[in-house]
C-alpha positions in Angstrom: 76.5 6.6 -38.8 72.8 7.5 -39.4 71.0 8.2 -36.3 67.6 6.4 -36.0 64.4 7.3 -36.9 63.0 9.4 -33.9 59.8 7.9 -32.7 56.9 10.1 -32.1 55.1 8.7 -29.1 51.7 7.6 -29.6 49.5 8.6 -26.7 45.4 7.8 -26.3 43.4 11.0 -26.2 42.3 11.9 -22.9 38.6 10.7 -22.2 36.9 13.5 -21.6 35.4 14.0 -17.7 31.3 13.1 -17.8 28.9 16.4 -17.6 28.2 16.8 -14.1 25.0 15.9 -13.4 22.3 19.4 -12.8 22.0 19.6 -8.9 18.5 18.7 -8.9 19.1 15.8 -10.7 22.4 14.7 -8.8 20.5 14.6 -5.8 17.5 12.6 -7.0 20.3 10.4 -7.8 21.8 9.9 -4.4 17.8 9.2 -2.7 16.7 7.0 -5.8 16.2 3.2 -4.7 16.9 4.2 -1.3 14.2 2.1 1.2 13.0 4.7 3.1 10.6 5.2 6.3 8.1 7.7 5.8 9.9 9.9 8.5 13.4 9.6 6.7 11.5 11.0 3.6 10.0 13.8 5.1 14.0 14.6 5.7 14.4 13.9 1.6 11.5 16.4 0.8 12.8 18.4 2.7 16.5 18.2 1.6 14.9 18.6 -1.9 13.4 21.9 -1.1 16.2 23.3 0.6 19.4 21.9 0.0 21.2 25.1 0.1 20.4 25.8 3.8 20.6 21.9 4.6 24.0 21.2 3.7 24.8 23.7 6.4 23.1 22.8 9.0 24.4 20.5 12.2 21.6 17.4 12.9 19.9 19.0 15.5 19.1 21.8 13.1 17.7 20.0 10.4 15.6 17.9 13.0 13.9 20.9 14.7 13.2 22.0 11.0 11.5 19.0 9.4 9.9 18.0 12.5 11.5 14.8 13.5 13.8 13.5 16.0 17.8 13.9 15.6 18.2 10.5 15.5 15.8 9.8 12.7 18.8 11.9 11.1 21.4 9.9 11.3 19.1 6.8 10.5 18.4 9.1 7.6 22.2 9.4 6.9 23.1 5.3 7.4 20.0 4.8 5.1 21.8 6.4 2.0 25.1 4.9 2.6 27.1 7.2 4.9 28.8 6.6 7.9 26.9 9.3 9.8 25.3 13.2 9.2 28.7 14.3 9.0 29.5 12.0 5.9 26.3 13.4 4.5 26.8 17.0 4.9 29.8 16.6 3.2 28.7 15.2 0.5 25.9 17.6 0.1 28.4 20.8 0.2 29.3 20.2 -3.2 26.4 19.6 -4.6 24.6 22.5 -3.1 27.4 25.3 -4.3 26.5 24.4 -7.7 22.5 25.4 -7.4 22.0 28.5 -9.2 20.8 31.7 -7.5 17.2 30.8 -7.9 17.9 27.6 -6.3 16.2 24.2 -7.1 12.8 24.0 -5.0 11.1 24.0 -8.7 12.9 21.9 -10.4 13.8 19.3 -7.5 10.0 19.4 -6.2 8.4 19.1 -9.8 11.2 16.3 -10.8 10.7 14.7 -7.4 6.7 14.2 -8.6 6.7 12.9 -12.3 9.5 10.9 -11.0 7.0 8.9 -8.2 4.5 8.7 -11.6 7.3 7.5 -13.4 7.9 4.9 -11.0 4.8 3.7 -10.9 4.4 3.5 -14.7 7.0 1.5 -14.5 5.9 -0.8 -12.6 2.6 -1.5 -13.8 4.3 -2.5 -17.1 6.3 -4.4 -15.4 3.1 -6.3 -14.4 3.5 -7.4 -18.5 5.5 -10.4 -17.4 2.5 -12.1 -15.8 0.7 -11.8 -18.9 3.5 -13.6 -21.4 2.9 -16.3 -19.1 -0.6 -16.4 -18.4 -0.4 -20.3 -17.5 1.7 -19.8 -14.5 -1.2 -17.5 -12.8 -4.1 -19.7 -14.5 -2.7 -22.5 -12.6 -2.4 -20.8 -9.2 -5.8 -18.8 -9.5 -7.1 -22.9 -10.1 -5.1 -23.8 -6.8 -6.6 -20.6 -4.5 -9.9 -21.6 -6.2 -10.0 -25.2 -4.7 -8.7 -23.8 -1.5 -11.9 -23.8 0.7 -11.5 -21.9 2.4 -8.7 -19.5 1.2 -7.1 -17.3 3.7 -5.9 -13.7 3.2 -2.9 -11.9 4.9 -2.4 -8.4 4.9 -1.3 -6.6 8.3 -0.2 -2.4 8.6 0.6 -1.0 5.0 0.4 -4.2 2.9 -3.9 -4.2 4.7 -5.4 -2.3 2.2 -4.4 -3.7 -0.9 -5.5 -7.3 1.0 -8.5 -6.0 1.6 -9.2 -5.1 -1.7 -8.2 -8.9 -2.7 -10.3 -10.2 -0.2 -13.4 -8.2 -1.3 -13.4 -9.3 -4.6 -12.7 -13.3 -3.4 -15.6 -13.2 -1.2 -17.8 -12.6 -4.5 -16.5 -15.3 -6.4 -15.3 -17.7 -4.1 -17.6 -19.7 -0.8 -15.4 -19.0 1.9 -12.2 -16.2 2.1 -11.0 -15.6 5.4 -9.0 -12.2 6.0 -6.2 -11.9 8.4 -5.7 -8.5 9.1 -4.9 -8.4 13.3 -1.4 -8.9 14.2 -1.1 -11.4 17.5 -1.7 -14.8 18.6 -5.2 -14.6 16.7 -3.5 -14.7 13.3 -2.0 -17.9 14.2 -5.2 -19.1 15.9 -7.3 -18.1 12.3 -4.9 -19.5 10.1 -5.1 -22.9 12.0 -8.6 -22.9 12.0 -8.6 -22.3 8.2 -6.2 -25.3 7.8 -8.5 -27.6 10.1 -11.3 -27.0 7.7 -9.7 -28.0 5.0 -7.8 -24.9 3.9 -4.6 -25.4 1.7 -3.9 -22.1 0.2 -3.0 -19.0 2.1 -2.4 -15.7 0.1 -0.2 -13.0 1.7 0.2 -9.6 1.0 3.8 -8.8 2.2 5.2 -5.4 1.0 7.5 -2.6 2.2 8.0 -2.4 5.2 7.7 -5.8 6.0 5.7 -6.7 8.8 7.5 -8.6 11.0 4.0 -10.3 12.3 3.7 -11.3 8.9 6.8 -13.0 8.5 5.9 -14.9 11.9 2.5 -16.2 10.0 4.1 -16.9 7.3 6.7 -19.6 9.4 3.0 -20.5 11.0 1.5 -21.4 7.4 4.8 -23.5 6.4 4.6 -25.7 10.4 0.9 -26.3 9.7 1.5 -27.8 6.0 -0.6 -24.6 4.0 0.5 -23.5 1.1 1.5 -19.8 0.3 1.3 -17.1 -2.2 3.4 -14.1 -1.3 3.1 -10.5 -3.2 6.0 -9.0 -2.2 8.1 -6.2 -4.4 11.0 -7.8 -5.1 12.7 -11.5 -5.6 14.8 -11.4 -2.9 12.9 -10.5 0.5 14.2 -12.3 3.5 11.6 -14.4 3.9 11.4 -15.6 0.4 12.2 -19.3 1.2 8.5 -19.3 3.2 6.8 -18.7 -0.2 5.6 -21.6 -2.3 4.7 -19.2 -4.8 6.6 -15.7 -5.1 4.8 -12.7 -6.9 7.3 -9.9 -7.1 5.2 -6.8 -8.0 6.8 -3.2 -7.8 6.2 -0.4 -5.3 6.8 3.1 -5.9 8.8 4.7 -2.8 8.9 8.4 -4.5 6.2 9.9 -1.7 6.2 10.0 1.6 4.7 6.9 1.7 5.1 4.0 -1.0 3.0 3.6 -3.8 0.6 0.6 -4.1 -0.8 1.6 -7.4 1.2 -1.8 -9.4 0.4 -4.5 -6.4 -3.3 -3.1 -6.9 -3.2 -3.9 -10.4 -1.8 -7.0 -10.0 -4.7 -8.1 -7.1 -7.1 -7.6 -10.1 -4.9 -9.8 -11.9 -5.4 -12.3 -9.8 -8.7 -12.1 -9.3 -9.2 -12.4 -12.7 -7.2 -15.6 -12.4 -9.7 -16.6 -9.3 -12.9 -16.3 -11.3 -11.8 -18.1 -14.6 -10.5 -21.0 -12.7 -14.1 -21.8 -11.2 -16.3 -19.7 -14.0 -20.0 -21.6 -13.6 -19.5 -20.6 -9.9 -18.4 -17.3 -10.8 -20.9 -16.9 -12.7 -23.7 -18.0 -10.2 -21.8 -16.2 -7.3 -21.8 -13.1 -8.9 -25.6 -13.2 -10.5 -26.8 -13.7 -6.3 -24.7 -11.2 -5.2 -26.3 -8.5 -8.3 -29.3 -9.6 -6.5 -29.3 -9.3 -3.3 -27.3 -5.8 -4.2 -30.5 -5.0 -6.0 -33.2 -5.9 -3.3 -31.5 -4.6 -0.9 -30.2 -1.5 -2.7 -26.6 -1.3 -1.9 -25.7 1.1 -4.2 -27.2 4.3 -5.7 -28.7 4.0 -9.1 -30.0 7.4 -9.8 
């Protein structure tokens, strides 16, 4: 009797394991699209600078040595996905016995900035999608331009870049009212921009999000005005109080995020603003050069 053919087992080659990540890097991986208050960052700077020593330290430790409270911590801790400091520290441990000897404040710090550029680079051409569909902001400048008058929100962080919207309206456009005070007076401007015959209200909402915002927001949607929010990302939790939603990036790399895309796009829609009324632009903007002249409002020489 002929024995069988032995069979040779046929077995997959085994994958091999994916190179670990360079500490530096692995930790800029663990922070990266993490929404973070300016005092949790502090702790990440920190943690970037001196990861060997952190990932070693109890909470109260690393609090006395960034300067914060030992709460802010453990907020610190929840905010990247842990249970608590513990959770973190443990996580850390591996991470920081692989730094070599001349550790990675260099590399971590200088990573740490071009990525914050990077981010913002990114999101200014991101800002490219408004331009392949240049009737979708045509059409709304038009609306904010037959708004009289059109109303401006921008309240703690999102103010400046509101004010920057606003200052360019007010040349172009007859009446632009700015809402930049928190309180019961928001609500009481915004009503008396809708009882002159305001429909168009243009709100400057990014990270963190004003809660007083929000509440002006539900205002403008009781009185019947319409909205345009900026906001940096699609799906905020008040994005069902937006007629119009303008998602435009914001860098968080720094201590404090990055406005440099939501800037751009204000231009962008001021642009938008003075090419849907362009006679009154036009006139607006000669009487202003004027008066600027007369007047000497800016230095020449």
């Amino acid at each position: 009797m002929t024995a069988p053919d032995a069979v040779t087992p046929t077995t997959s080659p085994t994958p091999k394991p994916a190179p670990a990540l360079p500490p530096a890097d692995e930790l800029l991986a663990l922070l990266d699209g993490r929404r973070l208050s300016p005092a949790q960052r502090r702790i990440a700077h920190y943690l970037l600078e001196n990861l060997t020593e952190v990932a070693f330290l109890s909470s109260m430790e690393l609090a006395e040595r960034v300067g914060v409270s030992q709460p802010s911590v453990t907020r610190f801790a929840a905010a990247l996905g842990f249970s608590g400091y513990p959770e973190l520290r443990a996580a850390l441990r591996p991470i920081a016995l692989r730094v070599p000897e001349a550790g990675l404040r260099d590399r971590g710090a200088g990573n740490e900035l071009h990525a914050a550029l990077e981010s913002d680079q990114a999101n200014l051409e991101a800002l490219h999608k408004y331009a392949a569909d240049p009737d979708r902001l045509a059409q709304l400048g038009g609306d904010l331009a037959a708004s009289e008058p059109l109303t401006v929100l921008g309240l703690r962080m999102s103010g400046p870049v509101a004010s920057y919207f606003a200052y360019g309206a007010a040349r172009i456009h007859p009446d632009v009212r700015v809402i930049d005070t928190p309180g019961s007076q928001a609500h009481e401007a915004l009503l008396q921009a809708t009882s002159a015959g305001g429909t168009w209200l243009v709100a400057f909402v990014l990270p963190r999000y004003a809660a007083e915002s929000v509440a002006v927001l539900r205002t403008a949607r009781e009185l019947g005005i319409r909205t345009a929010v900026v906001t940096d990302i699609p799906l905020v939790p008040f994005a069902q109080l937006a007629d119009v939603l303008l998602p435009v990036g914001v860098g968080s790399r720094s201590v404090f995020d990055s406005h440099a895309a939501p800037m751009a796009f204000a231009a962008l829609l001021l642009q938008a603003l003075a090419d849907a009324a362009p006679e009154r632009t036009q006139e607006r903007l000669e009487a202003y050069e004027a008066l600027a002249d007369a007047r000497g409002f800016y230095v020449t020489k």
